[in-house]
BALOBA-1460 file (C-alpha; in Angstrom, 3 decimals):
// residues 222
<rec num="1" residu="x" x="-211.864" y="-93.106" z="-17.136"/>
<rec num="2" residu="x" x="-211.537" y="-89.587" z="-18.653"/>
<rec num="3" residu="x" x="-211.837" y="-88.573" z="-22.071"/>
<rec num="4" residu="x" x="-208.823" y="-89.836" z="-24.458"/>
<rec num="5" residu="x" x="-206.838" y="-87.038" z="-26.144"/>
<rec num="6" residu="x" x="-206.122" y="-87.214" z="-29.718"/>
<rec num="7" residu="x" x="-204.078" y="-85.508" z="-32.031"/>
<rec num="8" residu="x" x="-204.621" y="-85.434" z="-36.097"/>
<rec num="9" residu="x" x="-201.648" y="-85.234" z="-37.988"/>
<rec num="10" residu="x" x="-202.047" y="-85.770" z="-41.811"/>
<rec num="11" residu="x" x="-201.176" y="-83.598" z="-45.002"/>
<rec num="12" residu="x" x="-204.905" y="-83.365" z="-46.085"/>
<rec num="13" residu="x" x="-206.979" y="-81.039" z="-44.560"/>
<rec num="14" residu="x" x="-210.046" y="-82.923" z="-45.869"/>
<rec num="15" residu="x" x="-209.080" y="-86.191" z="-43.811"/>
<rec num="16" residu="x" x="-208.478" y="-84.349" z="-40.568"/>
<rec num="17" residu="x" x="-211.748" y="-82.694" z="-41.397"/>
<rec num="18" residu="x" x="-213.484" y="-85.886" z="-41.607"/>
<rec num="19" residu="x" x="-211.669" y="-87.475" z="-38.828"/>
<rec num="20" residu="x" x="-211.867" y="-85.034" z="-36.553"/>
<rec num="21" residu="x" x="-216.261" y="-84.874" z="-37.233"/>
<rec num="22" residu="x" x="-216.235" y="-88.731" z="-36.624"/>
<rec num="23" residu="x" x="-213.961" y="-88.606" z="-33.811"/>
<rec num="24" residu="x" x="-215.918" y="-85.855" z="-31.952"/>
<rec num="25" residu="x" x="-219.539" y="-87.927" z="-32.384"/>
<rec num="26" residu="x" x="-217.992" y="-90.469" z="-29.996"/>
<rec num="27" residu="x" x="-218.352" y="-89.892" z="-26.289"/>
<rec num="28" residu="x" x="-215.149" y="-90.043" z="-24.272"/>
<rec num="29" residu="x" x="-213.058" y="-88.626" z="-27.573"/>
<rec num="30" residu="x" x="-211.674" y="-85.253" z="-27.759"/>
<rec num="31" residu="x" x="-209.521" y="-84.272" z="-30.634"/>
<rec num="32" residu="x" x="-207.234" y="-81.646" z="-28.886"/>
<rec num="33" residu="x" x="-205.082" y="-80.039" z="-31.915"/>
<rec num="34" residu="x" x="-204.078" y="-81.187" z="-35.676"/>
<rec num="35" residu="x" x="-200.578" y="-81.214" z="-37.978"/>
<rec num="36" residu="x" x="-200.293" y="-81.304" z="-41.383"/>
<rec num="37" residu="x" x="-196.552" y="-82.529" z="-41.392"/>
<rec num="38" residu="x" x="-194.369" y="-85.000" z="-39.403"/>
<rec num="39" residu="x" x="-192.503" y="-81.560" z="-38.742"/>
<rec num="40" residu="x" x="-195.322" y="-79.881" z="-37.265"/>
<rec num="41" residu="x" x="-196.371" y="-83.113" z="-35.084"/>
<rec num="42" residu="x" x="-193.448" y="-82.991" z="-32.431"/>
<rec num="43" residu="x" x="-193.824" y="-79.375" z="-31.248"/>
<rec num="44" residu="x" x="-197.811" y="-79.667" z="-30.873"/>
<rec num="45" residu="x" x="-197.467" y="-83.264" z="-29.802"/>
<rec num="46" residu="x" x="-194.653" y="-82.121" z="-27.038"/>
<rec num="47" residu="x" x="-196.723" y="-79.202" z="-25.642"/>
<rec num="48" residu="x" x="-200.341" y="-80.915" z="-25.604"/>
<rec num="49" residu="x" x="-199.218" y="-84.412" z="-24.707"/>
<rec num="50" residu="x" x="-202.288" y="-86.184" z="-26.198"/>
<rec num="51" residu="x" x="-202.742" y="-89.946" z="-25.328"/>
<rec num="52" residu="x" x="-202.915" y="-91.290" z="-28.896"/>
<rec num="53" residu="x" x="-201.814" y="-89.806" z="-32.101"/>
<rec num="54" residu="x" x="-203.297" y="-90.535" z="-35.512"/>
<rec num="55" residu="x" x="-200.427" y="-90.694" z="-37.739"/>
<rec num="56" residu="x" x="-199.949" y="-90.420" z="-41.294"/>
<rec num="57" residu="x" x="-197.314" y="-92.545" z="-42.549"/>
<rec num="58" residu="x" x="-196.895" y="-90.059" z="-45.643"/>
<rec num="59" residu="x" x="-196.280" y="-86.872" z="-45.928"/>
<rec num="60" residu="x" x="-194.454" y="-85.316" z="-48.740"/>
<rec num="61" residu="x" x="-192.851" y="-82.551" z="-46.621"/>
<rec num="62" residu="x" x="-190.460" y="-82.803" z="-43.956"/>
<rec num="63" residu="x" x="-189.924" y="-85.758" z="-41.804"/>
<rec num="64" residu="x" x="-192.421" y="-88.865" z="-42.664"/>
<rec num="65" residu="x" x="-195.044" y="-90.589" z="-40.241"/>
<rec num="66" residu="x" x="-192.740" y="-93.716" z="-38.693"/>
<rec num="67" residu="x" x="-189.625" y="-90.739" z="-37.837"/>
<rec num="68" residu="x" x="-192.066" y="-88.771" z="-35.943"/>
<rec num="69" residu="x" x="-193.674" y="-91.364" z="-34.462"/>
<rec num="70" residu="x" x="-190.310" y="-92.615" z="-33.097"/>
<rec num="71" residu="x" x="-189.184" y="-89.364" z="-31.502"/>
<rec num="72" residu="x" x="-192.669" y="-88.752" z="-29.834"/>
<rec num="73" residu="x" x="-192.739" y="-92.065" z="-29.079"/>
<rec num="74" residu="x" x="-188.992" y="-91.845" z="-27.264"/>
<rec num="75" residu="x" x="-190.345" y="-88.261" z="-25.797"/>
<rec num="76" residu="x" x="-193.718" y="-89.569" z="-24.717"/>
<rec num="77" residu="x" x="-193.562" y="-92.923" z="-23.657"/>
<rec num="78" residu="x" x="-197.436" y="-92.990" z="-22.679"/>
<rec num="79" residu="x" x="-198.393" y="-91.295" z="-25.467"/>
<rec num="80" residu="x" x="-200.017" y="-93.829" z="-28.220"/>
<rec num="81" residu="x" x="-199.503" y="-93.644" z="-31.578"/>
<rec num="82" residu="x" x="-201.603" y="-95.228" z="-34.557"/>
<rec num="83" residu="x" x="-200.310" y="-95.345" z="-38.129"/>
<rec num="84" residu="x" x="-202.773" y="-94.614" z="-41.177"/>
<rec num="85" residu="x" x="-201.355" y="-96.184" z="-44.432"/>
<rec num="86" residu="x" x="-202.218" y="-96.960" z="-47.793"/>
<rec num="87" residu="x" x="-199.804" y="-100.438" z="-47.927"/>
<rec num="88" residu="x" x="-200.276" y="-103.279" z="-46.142"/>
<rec num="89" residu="x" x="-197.449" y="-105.616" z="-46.811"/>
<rec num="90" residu="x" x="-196.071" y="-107.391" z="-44.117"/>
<rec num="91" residu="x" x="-192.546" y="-105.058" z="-44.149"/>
<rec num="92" residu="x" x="-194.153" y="-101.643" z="-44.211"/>
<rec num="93" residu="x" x="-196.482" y="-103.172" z="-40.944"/>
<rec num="94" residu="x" x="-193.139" y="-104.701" z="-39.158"/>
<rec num="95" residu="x" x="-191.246" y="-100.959" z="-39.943"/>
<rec num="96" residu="x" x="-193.962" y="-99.014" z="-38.458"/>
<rec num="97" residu="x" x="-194.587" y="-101.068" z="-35.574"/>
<rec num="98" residu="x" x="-190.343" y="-100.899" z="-34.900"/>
<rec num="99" residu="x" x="-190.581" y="-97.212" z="-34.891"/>
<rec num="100" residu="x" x="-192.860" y="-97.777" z="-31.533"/>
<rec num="101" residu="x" x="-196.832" y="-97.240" z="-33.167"/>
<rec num="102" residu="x" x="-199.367" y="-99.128" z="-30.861"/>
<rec num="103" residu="x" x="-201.644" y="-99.905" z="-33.613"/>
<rec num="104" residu="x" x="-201.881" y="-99.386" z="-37.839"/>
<rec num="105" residu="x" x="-204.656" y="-98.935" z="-39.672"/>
<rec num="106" residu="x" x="-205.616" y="-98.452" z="-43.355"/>
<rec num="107" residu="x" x="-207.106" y="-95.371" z="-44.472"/>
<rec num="108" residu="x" x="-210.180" y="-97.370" z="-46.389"/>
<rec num="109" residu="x" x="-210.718" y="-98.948" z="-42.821"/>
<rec num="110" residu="x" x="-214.150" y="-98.275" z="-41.123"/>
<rec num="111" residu="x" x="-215.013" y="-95.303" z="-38.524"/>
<rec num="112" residu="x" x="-215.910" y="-98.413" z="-36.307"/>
<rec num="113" residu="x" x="-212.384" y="-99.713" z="-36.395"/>
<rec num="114" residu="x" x="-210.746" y="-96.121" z="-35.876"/>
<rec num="115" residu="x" x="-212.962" y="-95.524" z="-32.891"/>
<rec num="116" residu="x" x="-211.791" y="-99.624" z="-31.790"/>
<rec num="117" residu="x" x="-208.101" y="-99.067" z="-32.503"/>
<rec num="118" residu="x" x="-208.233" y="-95.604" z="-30.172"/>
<rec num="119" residu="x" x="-209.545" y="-97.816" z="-27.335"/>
<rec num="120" residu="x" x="-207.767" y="-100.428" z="-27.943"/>
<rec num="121" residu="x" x="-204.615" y="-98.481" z="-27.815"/>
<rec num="122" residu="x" x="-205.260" y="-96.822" z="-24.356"/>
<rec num="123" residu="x" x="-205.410" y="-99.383" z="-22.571"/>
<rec num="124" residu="x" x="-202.382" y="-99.870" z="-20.386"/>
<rec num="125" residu="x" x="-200.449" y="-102.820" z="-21.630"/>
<rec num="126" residu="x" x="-202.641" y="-103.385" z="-24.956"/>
<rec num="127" residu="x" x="-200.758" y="-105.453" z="-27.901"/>
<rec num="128" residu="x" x="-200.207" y="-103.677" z="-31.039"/>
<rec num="129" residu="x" x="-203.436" y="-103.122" z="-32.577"/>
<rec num="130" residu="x" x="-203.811" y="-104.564" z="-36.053"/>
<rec num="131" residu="x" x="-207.382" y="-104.591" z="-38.583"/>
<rec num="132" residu="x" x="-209.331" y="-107.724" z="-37.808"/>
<rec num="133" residu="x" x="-209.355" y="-108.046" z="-41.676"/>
<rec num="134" residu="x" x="-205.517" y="-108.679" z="-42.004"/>
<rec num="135" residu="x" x="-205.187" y="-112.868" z="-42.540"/>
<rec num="136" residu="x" x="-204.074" y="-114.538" z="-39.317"/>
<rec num="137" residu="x" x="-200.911" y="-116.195" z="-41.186"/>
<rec num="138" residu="x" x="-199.771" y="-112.084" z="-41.458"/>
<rec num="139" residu="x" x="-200.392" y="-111.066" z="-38.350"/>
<rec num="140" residu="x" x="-199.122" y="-114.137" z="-36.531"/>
<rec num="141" residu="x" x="-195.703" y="-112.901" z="-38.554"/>
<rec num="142" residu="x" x="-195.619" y="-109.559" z="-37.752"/>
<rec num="143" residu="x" x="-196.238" y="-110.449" z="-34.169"/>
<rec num="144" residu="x" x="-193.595" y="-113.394" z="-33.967"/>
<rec num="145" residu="x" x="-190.762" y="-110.777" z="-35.707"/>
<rec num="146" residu="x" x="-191.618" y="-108.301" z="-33.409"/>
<rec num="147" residu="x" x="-191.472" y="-110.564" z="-30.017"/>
<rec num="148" residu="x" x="-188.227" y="-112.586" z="-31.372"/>
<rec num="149" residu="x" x="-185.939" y="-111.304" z="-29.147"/>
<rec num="150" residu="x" x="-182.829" y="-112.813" z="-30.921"/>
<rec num="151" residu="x" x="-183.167" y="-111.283" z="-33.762"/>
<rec num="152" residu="x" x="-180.459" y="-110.040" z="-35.671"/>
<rec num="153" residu="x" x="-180.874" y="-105.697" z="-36.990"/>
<rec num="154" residu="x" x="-179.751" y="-107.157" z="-40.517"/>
<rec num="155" residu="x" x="-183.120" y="-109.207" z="-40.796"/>
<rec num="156" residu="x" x="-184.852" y="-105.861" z="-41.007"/>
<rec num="157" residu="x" x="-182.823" y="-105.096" z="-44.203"/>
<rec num="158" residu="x" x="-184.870" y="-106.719" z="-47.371"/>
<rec num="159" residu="x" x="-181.912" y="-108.279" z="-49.779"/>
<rec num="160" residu="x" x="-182.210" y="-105.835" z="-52.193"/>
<rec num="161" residu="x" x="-181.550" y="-102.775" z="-49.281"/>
<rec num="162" residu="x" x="-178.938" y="-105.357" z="-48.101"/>
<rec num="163" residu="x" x="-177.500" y="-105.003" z="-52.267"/>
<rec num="164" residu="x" x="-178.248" y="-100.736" z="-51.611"/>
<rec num="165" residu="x" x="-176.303" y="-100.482" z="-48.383"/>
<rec num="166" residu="x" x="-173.242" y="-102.607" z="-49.570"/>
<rec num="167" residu="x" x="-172.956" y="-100.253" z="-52.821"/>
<rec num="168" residu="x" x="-173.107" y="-96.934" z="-50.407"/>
<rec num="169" residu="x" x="-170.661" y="-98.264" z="-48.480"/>
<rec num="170" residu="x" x="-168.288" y="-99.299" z="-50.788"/>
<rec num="171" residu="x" x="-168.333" y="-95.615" z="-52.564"/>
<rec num="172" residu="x" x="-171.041" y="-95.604" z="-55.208"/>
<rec num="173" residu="x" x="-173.453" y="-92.986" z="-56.085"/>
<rec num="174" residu="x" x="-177.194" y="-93.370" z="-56.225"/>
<rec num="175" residu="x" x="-176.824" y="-92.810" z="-60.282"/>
<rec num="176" residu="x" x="-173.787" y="-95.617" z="-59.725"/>
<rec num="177" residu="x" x="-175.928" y="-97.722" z="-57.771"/>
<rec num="178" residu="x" x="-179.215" y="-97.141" z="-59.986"/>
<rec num="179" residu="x" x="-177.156" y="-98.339" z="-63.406"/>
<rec num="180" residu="x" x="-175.593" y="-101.879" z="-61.335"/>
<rec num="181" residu="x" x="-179.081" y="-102.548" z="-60.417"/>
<rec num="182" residu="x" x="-181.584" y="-101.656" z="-63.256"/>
<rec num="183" residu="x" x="-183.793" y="-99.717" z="-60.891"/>
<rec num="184" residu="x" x="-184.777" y="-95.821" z="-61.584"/>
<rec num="185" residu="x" x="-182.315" y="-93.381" z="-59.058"/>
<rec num="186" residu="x" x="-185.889" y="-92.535" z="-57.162"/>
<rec num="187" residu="x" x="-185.965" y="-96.340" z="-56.274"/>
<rec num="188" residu="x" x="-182.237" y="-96.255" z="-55.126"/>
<rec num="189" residu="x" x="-183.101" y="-93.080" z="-52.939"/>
<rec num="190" residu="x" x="-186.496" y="-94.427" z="-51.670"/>
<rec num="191" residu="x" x="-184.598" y="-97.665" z="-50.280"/>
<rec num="192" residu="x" x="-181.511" y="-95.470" z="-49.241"/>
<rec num="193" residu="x" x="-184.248" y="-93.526" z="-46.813"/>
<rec num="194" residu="x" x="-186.021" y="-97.395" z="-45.473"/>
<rec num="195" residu="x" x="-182.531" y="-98.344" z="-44.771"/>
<rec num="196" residu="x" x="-181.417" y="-95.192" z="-42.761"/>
<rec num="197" residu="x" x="-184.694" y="-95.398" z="-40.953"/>
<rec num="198" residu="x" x="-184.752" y="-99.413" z="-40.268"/>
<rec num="199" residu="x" x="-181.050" y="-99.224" z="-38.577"/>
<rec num="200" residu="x" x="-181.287" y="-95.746" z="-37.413"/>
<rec num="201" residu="x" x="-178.280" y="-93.949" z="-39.401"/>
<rec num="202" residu="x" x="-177.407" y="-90.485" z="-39.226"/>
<rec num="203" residu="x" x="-174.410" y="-90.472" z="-41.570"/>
<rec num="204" residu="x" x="-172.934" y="-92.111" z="-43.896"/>
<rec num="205" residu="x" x="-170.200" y="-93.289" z="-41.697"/>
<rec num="206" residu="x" x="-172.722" y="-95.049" z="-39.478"/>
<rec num="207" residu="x" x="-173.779" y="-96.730" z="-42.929"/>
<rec num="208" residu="x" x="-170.499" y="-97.989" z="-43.605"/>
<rec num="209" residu="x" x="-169.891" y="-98.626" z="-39.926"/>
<rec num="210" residu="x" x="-173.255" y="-100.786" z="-40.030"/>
<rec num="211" residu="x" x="-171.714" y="-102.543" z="-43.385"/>
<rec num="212" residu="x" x="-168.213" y="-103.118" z="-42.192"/>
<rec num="213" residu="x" x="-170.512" y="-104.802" z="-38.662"/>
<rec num="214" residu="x" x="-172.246" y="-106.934" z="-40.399"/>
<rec num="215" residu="x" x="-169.782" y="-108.595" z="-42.868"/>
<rec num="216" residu="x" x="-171.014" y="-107.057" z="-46.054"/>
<rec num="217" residu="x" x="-167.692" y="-104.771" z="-46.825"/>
<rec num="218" residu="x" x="-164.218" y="-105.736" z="-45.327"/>
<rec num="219" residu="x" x="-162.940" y="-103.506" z="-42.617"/>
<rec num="220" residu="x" x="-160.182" y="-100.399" z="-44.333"/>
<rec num="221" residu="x" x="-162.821" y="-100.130" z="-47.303"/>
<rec num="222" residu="x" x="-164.238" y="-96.655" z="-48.145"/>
């Protein structure tokens, strides 16, 4: 087996630093370019075509980790992709895993466990790699909700973004919306962006089209 490609894409040019040192200790690594934004990922990752990409799931310009994982993911089908978060509740796993990463990790994790997920990941037909130190009750979860094949596209909708959606769709602003449910407007807008990114919305329209679906405004409401 050849050496595994690997591109760096986080907003901190001290962690790629330090990634990319660790990374290139390793025999059979090769980091082959870096992006500081979700924005910059997708051209480099297009052209280069590395076999995994270390993702960050944050980045405060442009598009964020889990949307450019999904279009290189949908563009680059072999190409591997690995999350690096900060959270690691059971939702924010599920929503990254959706958006097609092959393994997440937590930035406090080990060099060991980077260098384990990478080869874990490029193996042909590997599971989803998760940290050995996540309990088995979560990871038996995340596994079970991602392999339920009946599952319905509301269940990825928490109640409250299920309360969010059915207020956009009925006509209310995020100040509107914000006031109804006691939560600040950057709380309204941070669960407006989860919900357009867990049922893959474009407009507003699809949001109401998605509410009106689903039984949670009548059909002929705004």
């Amino acid at each position: 087996m050849g050496e595994i490609t690997i591109l760096l894409v986080d907003d901190h040019v001290l962690v790629r630093q330090g990634i990319r040192a660790l990374l290139e200790e390793e025999p059979g690594l090769k980091v082959v370019g870096e992006a500081q934004t979700g924005d910059e990922a997708l051209p480099v990752a297009f052209k280069l075509q590395p076999q995994v990409v270390l993702m960050d799931v944050h980045m405060p310009k442009g598009i964020d980790g889990i949307t450019a994982t999904r279009r290189i993911r949908e563009a680059l089908p072999n190409t591997r992709v690995i999350m690096l978060t900060m959270l690691d509740d059971e939702a924010h796993i599920e929503r990254m895993l959706e958006a097609g990463a092959s393994g997440v990790l937590f930035k406090h994790d080990s060099s060991d466990e980077i260098i384990k997920a990478i080869h874990a990941t490029s193996t042909p037909g590997a599971p989803p790699y998760l940290p050995a130190r996540l309990p088995d009750p979560l990871r038996k979860r995340v596994f079970m909700h991602l392999n339920n094949p009946n599952k319905e596209t509301a269940q990825l909708l928490s109640p409250r973004e299920t309360e969010v959606l059915t207020l956009i769709a009925l006509g209310h602003t995020n100040k509107e919306i914000a006031d109804r449910l006691h939560i600040s407007i950057k709380t309204v807008e941070a669960h407006r962006a989860h919900i357009i990114e867990r049922i893959g919305a474009d407009s507003r329209a699809d949001l109401i089209q998605y509410a009106v679906n689903h039984d949670l405004i009548m059909r002929g409401m705004p």
